[in-house]
C-alpha positions as CSV (number, residue, x, y, z in Angstrom):
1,X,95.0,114.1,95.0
2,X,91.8,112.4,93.7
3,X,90.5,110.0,91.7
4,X,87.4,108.6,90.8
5,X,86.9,105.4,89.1
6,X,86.0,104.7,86.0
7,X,83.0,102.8,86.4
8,X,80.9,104.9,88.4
9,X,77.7,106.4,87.1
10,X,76.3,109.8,87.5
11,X,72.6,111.2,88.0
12,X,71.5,112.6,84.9
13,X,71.0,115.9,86.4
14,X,74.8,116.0,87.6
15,X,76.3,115.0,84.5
16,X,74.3,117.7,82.9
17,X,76.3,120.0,85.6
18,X,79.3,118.8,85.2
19,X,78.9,119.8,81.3
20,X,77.4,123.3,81.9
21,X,80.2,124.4,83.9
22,X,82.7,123.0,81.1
23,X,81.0,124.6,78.5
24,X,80.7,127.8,80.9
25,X,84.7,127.4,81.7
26,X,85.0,126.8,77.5
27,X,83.4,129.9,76.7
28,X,84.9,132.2,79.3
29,X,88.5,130.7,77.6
30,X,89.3,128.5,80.8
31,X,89.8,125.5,79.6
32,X,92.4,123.6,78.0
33,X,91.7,120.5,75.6
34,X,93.1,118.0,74.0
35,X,96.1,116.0,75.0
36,X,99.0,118.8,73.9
37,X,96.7,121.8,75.9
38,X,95.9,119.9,78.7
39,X,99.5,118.2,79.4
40,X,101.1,122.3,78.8
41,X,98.2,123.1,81.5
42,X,99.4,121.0,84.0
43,X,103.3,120.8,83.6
44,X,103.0,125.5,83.8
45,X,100.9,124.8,87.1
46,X,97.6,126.3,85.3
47,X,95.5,124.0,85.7
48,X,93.1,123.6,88.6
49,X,91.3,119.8,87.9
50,X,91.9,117.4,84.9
51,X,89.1,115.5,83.2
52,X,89.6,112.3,81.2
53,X,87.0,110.8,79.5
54,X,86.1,107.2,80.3
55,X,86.3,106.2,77.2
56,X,90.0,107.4,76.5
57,X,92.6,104.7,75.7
58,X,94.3,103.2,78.7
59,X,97.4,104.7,77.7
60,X,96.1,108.6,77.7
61,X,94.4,107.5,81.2
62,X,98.0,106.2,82.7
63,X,99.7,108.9,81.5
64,X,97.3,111.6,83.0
65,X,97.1,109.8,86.3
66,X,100.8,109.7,86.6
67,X,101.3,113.2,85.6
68,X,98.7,114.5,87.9
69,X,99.8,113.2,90.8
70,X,103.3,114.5,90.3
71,X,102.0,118.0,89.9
72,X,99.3,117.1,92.5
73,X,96.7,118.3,90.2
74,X,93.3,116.3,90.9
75,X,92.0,114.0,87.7
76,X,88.7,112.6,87.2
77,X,87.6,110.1,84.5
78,X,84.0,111.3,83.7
79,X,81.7,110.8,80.2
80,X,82.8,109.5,77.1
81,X,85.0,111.7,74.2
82,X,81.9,112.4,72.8
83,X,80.2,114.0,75.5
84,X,83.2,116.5,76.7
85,X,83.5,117.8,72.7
86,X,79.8,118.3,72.6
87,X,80.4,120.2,75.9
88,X,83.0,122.5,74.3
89,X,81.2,123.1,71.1
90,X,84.3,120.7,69.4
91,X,84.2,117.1,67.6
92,X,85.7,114.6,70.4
93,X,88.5,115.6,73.3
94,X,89.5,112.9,75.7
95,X,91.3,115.3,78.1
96,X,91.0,118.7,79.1
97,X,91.8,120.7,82.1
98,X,90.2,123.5,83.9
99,X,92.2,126.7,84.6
100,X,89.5,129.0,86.6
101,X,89.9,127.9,90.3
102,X,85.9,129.0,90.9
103,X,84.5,126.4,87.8
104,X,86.9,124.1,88.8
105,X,85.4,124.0,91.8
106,X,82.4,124.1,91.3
107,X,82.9,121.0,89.1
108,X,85.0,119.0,91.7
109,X,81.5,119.3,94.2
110,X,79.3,117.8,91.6
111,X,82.1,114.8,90.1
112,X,81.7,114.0,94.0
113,X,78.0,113.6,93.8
114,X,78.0,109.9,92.4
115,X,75.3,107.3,92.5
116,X,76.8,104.2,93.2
């Protein structure tokens, strides 16, 4: 199970990744959003890596990061609400989760590629 903090900061170049491939996984229908989505995702085993904007109130981040590591489903707390609904062609989602194993990897190798 991994986490990254909250207060790292990304390259430019690997944020811009990390968005392509969700709005890639968004339009290919592999992606759940929003709080409701991406809990269902997790709890039926579908999802493959949860993403949690930085931004997002401390008590959507707790409740992610414990129910992710029950279901052993790695979370990572990356851009702001803002960023991950432009990224999906929506308003603002402060959770989403990943259901193509491929993307998800993908986006795991580049949410590892931090500048500290």
């Amino acid at each position: 199970m991994e986490q990254i903090n909250t207060e790292v900061q990304y390259d430019p170049n690997t944020k811009n990744k990390i968005l392509s491939y969700i709005g890639i996984a968004t339009k290919a229908g592999k992606v759940a959003s929003g709080e409701f989505s991406t809990e269902k995702a997790v709890k039926e085993h579908k999802a493959e890596v949860v993403i949690v904007a930085s931004d997002a109130s401390d008590n959507t981040k707790k409740m992610f990061t414990n129910m992710c590591t029950y279901y052993k489903v790695p979370i990572y707390f990356f851009g702001e609400k803002t960023e991950l609904g432009h990224a999906m062609g929506k308003e603002m989602r402060a959770s989403l989760a990943m259901l193509d194993k491929g993307l998800a990897d993908a986006t795991q190798k580049q949410l590892k590629n931090v500048v500290e």
